[in-house]
C-alpha positions in Angstrom: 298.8 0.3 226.5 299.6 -1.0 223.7 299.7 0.3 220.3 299.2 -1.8 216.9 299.9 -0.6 213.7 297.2 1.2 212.1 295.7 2.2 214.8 297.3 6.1 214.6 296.5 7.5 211.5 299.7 8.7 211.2 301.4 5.1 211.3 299.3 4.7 207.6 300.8 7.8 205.9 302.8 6.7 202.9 306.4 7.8 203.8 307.3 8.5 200.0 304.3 10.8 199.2 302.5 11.4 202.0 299.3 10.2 201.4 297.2 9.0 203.9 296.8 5.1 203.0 294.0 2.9 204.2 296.2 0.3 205.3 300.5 0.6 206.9 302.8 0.9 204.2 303.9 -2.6 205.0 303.5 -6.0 203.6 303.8 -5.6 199.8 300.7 -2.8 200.8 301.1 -0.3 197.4 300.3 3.3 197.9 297.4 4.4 195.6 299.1 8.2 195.1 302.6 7.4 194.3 302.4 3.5 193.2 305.1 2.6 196.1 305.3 -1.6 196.7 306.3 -1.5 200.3 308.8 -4.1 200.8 309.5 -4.5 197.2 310.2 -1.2 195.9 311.5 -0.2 199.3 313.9 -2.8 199.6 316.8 -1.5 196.8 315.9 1.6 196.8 315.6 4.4 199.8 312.8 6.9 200.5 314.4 9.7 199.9 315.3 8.4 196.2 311.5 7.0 195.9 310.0 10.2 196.6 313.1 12.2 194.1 311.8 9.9 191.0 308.3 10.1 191.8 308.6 14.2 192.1 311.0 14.2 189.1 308.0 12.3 186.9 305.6 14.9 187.8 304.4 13.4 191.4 301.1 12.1 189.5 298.3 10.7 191.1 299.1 6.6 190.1 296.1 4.6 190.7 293.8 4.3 187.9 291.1 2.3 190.3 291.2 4.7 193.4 290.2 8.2 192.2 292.2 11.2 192.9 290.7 12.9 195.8 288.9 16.0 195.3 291.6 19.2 195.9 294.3 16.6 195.7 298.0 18.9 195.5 300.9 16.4 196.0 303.6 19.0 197.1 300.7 20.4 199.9 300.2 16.6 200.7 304.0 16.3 201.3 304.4 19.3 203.2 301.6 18.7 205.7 302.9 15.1 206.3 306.2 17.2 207.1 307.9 14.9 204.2 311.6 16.0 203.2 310.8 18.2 200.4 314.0 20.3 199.6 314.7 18.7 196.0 311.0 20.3 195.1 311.1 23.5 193.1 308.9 26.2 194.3 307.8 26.7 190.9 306.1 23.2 190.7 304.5 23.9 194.3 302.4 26.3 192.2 301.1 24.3 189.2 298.3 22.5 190.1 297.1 19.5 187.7 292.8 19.5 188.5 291.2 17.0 187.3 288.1 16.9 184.3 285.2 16.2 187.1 286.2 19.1 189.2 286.8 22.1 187.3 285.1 23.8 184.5 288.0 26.2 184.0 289.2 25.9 180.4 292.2 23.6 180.2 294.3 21.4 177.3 294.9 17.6 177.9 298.5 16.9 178.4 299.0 12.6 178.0 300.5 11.0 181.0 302.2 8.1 180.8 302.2 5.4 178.0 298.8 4.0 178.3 296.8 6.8 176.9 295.5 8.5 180.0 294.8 11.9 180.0 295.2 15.0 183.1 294.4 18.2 181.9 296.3 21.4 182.9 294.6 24.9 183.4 295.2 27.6 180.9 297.8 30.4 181.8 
């Protein structure tokens, strides 16, 4: 038997983040959690280093079309995918960034990136 690409579920986890991509991470495919170009960003620079930046700048959600998927945790997404996590501190496996739409916990709006958009972060 053979078996294409795609066709295990695993074979479509992004290898950076760990998010489970609709399409392989192949072919200039870009990974909706962690903004990863395969074979463009992958081709100077190594996972490993990928996944250290993208941690390092707060391991955001990236896509501003694909919405963040309800629960969404980026260190517990790396984990289960059983991604190298040893450069994450504990202490940012505990704070969770949720979303507007699905809490109603009070929370301030901290801006991400340079365009304006907002996260918000619970209240300790």
């Amino acid at each position: 038997m053979v078996m294409q690409i795609g066709s295990n579920p695993r074979s479509n986890l992004c290898p950076v983040c760990g998010f489970q991509m609709e399409e392989p991470p192949i072919g200039y495919n870009i990974c909706p959690c962690c903004g990863t170009e395969f074979e463009l960003h992958t081709a100077y620079t190594n996972i490993i280093d990928l996944r250290r930046n993208w941690i390092n700048n707060g391991a955001r959600w990236w896509s501003i079309s694909d919405p963040i998927p309800r629960g969404w945790n980026p260190y517990l997404q790396m984990f289960n995918a059983n991604l190298e996590t040893s450069s994450i501190s504990w202490l940012n496996m505990l704070k969770v960034t949720i979303p507007t739409r699905f809490s109603s916990v009070p929370k301030t709006q901290v801006p991400v990136g340079e365009i304006g958009y907002y996260e918000e972060e619970l209240v300790a």
